[in-house]
C-alpha positions in Angstrom: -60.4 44.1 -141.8 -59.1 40.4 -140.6 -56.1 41.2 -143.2 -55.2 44.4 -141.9 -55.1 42.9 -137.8 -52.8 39.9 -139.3 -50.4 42.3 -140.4 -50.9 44.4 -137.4 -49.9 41.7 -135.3 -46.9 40.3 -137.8 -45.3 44.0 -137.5 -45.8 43.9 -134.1 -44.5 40.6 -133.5 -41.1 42.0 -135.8 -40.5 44.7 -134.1 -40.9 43.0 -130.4 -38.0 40.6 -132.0 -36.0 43.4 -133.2 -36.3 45.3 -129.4 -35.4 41.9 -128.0 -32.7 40.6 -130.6 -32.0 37.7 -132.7 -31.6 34.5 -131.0 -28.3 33.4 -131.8 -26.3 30.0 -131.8 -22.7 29.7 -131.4 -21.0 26.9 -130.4 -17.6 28.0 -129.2 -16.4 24.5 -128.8 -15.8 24.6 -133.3 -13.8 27.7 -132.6 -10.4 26.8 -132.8 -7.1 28.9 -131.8 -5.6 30.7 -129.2 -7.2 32.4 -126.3 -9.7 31.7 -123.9 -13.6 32.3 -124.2 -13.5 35.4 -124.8 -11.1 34.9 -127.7 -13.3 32.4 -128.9 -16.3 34.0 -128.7 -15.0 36.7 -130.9 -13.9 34.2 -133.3 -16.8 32.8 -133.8 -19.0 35.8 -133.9 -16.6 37.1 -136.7 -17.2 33.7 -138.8 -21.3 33.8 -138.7 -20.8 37.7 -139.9 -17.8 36.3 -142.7 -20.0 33.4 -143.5 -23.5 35.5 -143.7 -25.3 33.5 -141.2 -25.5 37.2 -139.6 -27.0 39.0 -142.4 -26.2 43.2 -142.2 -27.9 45.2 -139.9 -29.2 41.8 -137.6 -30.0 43.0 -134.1 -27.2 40.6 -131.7 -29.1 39.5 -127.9 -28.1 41.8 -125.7 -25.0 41.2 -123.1 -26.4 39.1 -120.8 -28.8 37.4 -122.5 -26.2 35.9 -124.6 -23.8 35.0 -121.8 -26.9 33.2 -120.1 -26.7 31.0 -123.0 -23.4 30.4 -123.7 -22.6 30.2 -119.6 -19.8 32.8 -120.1 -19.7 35.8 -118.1 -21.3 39.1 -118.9 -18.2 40.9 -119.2 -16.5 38.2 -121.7 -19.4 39.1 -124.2 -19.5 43.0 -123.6 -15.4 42.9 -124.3 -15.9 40.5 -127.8 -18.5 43.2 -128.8 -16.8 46.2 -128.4 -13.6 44.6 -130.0 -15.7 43.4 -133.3 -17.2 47.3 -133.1 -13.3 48.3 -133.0 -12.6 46.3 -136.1 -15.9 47.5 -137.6 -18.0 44.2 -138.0 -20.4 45.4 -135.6 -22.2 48.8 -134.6 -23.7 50.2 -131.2 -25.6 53.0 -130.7 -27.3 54.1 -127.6 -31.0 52.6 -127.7 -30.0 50.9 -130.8 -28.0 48.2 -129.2 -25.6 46.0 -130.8 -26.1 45.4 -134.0 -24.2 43.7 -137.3 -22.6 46.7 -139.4 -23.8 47.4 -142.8 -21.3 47.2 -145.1 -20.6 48.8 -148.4 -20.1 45.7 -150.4 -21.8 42.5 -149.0 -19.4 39.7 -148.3 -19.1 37.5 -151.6 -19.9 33.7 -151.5 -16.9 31.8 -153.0 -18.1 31.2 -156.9 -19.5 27.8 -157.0 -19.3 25.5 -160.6 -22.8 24.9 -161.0 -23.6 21.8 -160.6 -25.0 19.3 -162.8 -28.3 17.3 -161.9 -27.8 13.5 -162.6 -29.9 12.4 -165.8 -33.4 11.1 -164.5 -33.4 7.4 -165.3 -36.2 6.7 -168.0 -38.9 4.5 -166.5 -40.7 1.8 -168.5 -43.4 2.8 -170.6 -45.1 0.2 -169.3 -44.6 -1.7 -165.8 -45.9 -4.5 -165.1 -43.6 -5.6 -162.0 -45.2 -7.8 -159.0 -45.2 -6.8 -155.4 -46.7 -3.1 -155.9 -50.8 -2.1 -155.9 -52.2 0.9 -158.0 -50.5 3.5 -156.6 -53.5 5.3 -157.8 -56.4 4.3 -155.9 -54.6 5.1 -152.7 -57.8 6.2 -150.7 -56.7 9.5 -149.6 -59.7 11.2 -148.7 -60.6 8.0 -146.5 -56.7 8.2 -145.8 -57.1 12.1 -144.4 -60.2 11.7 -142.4 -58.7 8.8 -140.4 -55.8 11.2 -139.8 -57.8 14.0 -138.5 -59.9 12.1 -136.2 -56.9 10.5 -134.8 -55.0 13.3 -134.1 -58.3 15.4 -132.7 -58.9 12.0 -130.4 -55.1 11.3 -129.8 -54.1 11.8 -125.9 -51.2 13.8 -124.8 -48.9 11.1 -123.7 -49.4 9.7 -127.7 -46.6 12.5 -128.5 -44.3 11.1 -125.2 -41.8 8.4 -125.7 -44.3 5.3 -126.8 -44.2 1.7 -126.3 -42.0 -0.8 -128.7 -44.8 -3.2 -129.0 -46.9 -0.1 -130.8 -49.9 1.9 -129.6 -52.7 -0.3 -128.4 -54.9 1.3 -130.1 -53.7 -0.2 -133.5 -53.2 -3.3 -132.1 -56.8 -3.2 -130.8 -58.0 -2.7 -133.8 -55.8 -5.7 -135.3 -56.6 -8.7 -133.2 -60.7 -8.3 -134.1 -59.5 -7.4 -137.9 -57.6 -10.7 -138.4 -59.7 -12.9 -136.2 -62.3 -11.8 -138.2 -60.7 -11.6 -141.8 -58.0 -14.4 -142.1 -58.2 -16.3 -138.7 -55.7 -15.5 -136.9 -56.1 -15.9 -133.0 -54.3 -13.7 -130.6 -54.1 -10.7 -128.2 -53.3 -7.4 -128.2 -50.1 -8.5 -126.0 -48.9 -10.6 -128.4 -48.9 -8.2 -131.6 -45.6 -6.0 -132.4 -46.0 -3.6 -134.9 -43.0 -3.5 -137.3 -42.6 -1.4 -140.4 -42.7 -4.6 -143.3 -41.7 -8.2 -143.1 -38.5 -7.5 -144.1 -38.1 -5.5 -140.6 -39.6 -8.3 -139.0 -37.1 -10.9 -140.5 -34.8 -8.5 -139.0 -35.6 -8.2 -135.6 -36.1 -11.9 -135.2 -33.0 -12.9 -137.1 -30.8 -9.9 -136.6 -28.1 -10.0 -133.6 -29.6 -8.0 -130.9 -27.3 -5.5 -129.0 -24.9 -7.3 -127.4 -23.6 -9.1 -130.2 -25.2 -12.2 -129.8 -27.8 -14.3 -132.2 -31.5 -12.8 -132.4 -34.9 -14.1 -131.2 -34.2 -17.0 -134.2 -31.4 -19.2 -135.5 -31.1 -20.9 -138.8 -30.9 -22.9 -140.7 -34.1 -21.9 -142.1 -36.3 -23.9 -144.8 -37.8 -21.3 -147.1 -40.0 -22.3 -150.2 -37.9 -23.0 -153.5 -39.4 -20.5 -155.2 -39.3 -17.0 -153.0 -37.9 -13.0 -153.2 -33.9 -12.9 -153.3 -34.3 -10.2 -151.6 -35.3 -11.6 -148.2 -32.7 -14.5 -149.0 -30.2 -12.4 -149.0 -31.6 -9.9 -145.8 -31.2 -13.8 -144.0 -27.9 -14.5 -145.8 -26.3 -11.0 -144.4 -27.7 -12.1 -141.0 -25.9 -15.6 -141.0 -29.2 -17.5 -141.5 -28.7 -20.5 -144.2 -31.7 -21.0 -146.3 -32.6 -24.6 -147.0 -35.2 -24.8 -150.5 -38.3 -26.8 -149.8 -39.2 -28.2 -152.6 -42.6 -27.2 -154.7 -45.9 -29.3 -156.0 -49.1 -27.8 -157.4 -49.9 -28.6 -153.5 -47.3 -26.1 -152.3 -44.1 -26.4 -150.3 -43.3 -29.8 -149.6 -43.3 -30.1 -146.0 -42.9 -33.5 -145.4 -39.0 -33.2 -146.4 -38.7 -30.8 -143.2 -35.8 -32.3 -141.4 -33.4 -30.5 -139.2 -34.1 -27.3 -139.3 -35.6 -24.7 -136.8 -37.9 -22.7 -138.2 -39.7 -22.8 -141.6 -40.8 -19.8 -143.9 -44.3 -19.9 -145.6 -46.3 -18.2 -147.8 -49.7 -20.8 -147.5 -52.7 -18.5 -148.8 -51.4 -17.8 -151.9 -47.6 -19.6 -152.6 -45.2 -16.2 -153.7 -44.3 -16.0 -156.9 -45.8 -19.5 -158.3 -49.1 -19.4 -156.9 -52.0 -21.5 -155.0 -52.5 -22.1 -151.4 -50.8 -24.5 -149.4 -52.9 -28.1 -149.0 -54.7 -28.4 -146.0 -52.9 -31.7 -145.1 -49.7 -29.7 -145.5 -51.1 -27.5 -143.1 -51.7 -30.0 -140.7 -48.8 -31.6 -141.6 -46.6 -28.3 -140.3 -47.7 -28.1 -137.2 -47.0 -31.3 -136.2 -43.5 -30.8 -137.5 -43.2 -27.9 -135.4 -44.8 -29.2 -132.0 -42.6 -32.1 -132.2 -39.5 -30.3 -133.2 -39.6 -27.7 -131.1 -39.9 -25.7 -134.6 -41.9 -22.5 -135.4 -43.4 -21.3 -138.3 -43.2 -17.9 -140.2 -46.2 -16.9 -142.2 -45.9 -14.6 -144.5 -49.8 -13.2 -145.1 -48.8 -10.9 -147.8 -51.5 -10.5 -150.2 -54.2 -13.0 -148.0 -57.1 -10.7 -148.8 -56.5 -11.1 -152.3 -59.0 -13.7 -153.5 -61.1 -14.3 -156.8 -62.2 -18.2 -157.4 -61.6 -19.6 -154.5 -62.7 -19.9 -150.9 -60.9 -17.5 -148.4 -58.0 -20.0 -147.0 -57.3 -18.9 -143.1 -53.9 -18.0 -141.7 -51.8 -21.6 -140.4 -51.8 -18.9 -137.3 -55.0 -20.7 -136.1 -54.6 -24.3 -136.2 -51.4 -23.4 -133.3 -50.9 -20.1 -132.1 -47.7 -21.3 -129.9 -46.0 -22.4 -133.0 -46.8 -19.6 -135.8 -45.0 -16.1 -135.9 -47.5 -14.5 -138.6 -46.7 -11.5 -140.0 -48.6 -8.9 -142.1 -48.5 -5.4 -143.5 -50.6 -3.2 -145.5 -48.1 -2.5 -148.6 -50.4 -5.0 -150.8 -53.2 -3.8 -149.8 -53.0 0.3 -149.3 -49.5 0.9 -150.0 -45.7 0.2 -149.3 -44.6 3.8 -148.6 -46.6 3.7 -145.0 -44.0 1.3 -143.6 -46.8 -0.6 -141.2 -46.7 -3.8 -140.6 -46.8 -6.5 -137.6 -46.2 -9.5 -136.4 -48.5 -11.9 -134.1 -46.4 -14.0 -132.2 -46.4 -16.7 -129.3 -46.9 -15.6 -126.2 -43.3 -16.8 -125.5 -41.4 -15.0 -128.2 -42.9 -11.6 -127.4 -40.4 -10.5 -124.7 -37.4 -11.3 -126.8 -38.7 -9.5 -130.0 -39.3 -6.3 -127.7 -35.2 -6.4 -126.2 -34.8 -6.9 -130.2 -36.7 -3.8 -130.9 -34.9 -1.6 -128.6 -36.5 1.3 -126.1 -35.1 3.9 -128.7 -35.7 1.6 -131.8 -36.8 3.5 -135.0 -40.6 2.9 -135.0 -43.3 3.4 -136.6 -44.6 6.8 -136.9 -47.0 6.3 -133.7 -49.7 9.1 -135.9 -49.6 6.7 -138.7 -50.6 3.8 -135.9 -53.5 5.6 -134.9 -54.8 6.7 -138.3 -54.4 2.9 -139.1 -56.2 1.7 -136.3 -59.0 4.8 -136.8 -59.2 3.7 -140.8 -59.6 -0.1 -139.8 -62.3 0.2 -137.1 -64.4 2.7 -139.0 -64.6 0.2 -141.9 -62.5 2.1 -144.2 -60.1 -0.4 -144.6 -62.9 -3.2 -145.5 -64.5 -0.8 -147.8 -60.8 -0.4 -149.7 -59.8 -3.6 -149.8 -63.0 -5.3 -151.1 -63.3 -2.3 -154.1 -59.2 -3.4 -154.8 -60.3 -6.5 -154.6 -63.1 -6.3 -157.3 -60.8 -4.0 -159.5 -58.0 -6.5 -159.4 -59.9 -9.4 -160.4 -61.1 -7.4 -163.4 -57.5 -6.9 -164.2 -57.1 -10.2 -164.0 -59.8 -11.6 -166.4 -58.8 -8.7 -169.2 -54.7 -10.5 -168.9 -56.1 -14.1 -169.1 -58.8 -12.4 -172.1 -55.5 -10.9 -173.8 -53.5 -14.1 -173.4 -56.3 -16.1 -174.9 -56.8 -14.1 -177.9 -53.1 -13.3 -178.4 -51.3 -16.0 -177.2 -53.4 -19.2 -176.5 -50.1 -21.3 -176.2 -49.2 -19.1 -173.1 -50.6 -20.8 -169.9 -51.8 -18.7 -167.6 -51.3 -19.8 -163.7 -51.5 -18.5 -159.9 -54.4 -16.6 -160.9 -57.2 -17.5 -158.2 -55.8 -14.6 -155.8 -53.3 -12.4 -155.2 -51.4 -9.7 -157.4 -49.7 -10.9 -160.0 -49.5 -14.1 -162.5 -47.0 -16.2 -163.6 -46.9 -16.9 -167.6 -45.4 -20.2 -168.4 -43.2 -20.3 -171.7 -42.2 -22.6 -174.2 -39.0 -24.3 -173.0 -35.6 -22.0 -173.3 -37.6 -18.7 -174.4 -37.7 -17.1 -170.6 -34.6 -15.1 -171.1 -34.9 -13.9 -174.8 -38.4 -12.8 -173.9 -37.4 -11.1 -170.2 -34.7 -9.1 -172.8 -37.5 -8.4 -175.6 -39.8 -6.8 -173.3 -36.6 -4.4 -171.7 -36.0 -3.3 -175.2 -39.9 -2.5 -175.6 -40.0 -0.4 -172.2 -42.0 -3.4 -170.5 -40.6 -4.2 -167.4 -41.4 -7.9 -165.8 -39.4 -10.3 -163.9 -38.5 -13.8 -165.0 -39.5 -16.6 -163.0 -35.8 -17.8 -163.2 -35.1 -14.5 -160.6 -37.2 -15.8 -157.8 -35.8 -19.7 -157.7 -33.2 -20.5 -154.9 -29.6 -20.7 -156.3 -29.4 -24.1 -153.7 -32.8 -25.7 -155.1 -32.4 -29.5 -157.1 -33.3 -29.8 -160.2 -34.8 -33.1 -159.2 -36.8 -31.8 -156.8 -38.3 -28.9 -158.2 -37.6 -28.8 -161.9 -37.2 -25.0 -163.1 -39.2 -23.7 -165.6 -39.7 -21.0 -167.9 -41.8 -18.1 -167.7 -42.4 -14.9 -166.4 -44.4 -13.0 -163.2 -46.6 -10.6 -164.3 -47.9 -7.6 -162.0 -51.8 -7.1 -162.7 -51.8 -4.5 -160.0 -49.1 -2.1 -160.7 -50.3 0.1 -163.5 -52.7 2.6 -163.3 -56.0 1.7 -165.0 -55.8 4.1 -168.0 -52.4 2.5 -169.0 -53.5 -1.3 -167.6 -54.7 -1.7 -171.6 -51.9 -0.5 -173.7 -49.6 -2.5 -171.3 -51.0 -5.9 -171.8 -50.8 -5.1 -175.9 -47.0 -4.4 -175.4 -47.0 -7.3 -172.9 -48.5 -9.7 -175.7 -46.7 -8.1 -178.4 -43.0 -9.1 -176.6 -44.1 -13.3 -175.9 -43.0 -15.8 -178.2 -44.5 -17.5 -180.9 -45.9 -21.2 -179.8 -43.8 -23.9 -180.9 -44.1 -25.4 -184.7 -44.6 -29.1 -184.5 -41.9 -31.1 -186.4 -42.6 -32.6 -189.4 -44.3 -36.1 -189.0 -46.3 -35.1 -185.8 
């Protein structure tokens, strides 16, 4: 019965659009050639038949409906018709209207060459790249429910225009969530949402719209060790990076001289790991109050702890002098672009002109289901089972490592996503190549250090960064074989030792 009233209705709904007549679009200003409107009304009536954008037998809007929409007058349309009925593209009959003419033979499309896909680029068997989690334990019935209660809850004016700083709700949501979680001391006002940190580095290094410097200027001291990619985001921008130099304590603040800003990663040092020393800490700060400095944090895998004490953002010990900036691409995933930054209350206006009233932000429904996902505990619930599952991953590599290859050392380990392998000396880039022949993919540690860093300072080493996070957990086993199965040998003394 229900199916029978559907297609009642869809019949009915066809024919009403059949009476009424197709609405068409022409756009008379591509119609090129002599004659006025009328002329180039015709023309471009012709082409849609030629083309089969009109397909045979499509009902055309009647006279005056169409010159409503064009803004031509009545008679300018009734004349094109009747001459395209004269050359026998279109037909009229009484109570019929105008309609396009069925033709014997439809109009032939030009025979295309068909074309070739590209070949699909083999993947690695096994990938066990940083920066990525388990694509899948995305929680997506957690994910969906979120979604529906924000869109049932959202208010009308959610679908208007928006605000660049990002829908308070989310930003709600995120100043209890971080106070609470990793320290971090602020107010709604002061958050912007973003889409990653590489958007924020971006807005607060990129020239804003009238060609001048953004919210920052270099030169900018960055940690030795660091992605290339956001070197070279900074380098495109006209931002010189300056390499601080590395310790097992971290960055080495204390050779801060000149520069204006400084970029960290303090809860858990990206790729080498450890967290930065508490007198460090301190220690930036008071570079930055007495500089006139300010520091970047980059929180990008802070809830990521196994052996260790949480460590608190740098935010808190000096709100005025810390831009930190988060996202959830560790922690959920990188393909929902969210992220933001908490900044002093003085950088907030300039980051906003930065941002633009038209800028292209964040999908405001993903904002909301973020902010729904965070206050009903969801996101606590997900990032504490994540956080359980990757430390498991991490005791089976250091298990493997020890029963495999006991002469690999094993460090960076108490949080975070990945780990970094040190190798015997001169072996990084024959193994990097030996694990690409064997479908493993990894990055060497050589791919992360700063083309400007001294040796002297911070002496490079060999080994590689292992993701513990990116494969799924039926393949997580066979990739740590291959992985041990591709590291070389330990190193034979020499005679006489």
């Amino acid at each position: 019965m229900a199916d029978s009233w559907v297609n009642s209705r869809v019949n009915s709904w066809v024919d009403s659009a059949r009476r009424i007549g197709a609405d068409l679009h022409l756009d008379l200003s591509e119609s090129s050639g002599p004659g006025g409107r009328r002329a180039a009304l015709t023309r471009a009536l012709r082409d849609a038949v030629r083309s089969g954008r009109l397909a045979p037998g499509t009902r055309l809007p009647p006279y005056r409906s169409l010159a409503a929409d064009l803004g031509v007058a009545r008679n300018t349309v009734a004349d094109a018709y009747a001459e395209l009925v004269a050359e026998g593209w279109l037909t009229a009959r009484q109570g019929s209207g105008t309609r396009v003419a069925e033709r014997a033979e439809p109009l032939r499309r030009a025979e295309r060459v068909p074309r070739k896909a590209p070949p699909r680029a083999r993947g690695p068997r096994h990938d066990l790249r940083q920066g990525t989690p388990d694509a899948s334990t995305f929680p997506r019935a957690a994910w969906l429910a979120s979604c529906r209660r924000a869109l049932q809850q959202a208010p009308n004016e959610v679908f208007g225009p928006g605000d660049p700083a990002g829908r308070i709700e989310l930003r709600e949501a995120l100043t209890e969530y971080l106070a609470r979680a990793r320290g971090v001391r602020t107010e709604p006002d002061r958050i912007v949402i973003c889409s990653g940190f590489a958007h924020a580095l971006r807005l607060l290094f990129g020239q804003d719209r009238s060609g001048g410097g953004g919210v920052l200027r270099g030169p900018l001291a960055v940690e030795a060790y660091g992605l290339s990619f956001h070197r070279e985001l900074l380098a495109a921008a006209g931002v010189r990076t300056v390499p601080l130099p590395l310790d097992e304590d971290g960055a080495r603040v204390d050779r801060l001289a000149r520069e204006r800003a400084v970029l960290l990663t303090p809860a858990h040092q990206f790729p080498t790991g450890g967290p930065l020393h508490p007198e460090r800490r301190a220690a930036v700060i008071d570079w930055a109050r007495a500089r006139g400095g300010v520091v970047l944090e980059d929180d990008y895998d802070g809830e990521f702890r196994y052996d260790r004490k949480p460590v608190g953002a740098v935010q808190g010990l000096d709100p005025e002098r810390v831009i930190f900036i988060g996202s959830v691409s560790k922690s959920l995933s990188p393909a929902l672009r969210l992220g933001w930054m908490v900044l002093p209350e003085g950088y907030v206006g300039d980051v906003l002109a930065a941002k633009g009233e038209r800028e292209a932000w964040v999908s405001v429904l993903d904002q909301l289901s973020l902010a729904d996902f965070i206050v009903s505990g969801a996101y606590d619930r997900h990032v504490r089972r994540m956080r359980q599952r990757y430390r498991s991953r991490r005791d089976r590599l250091v298990a493997a490592l020890a029963g495999h290859a006991p002469h690999v050392e094993v460090t960076g380990v108490a949080a975070g996503l990945h780990a970094v392998l040190r190798l015997p000396p001169g072996t990084e880039r024959s193994t990097v190549k030996a694990a690409t022949w064997q479908g493993v993919a990894l990055d060497g540690l050589a791919e992360f250090r700063h083309p400007d860093a001294p040796e002297e300072d911070t002496p490079a080493r060999d080994g590689i960064v292992v993701g513990c996070a990116t494969p799924s957990e039926h393949a997580y086993g066979a990739a740590l074989e291959a992985l041990c199965g591709v590291l070389p040998p330990a190193e034979e003394p020499t005679p006489g030792e």
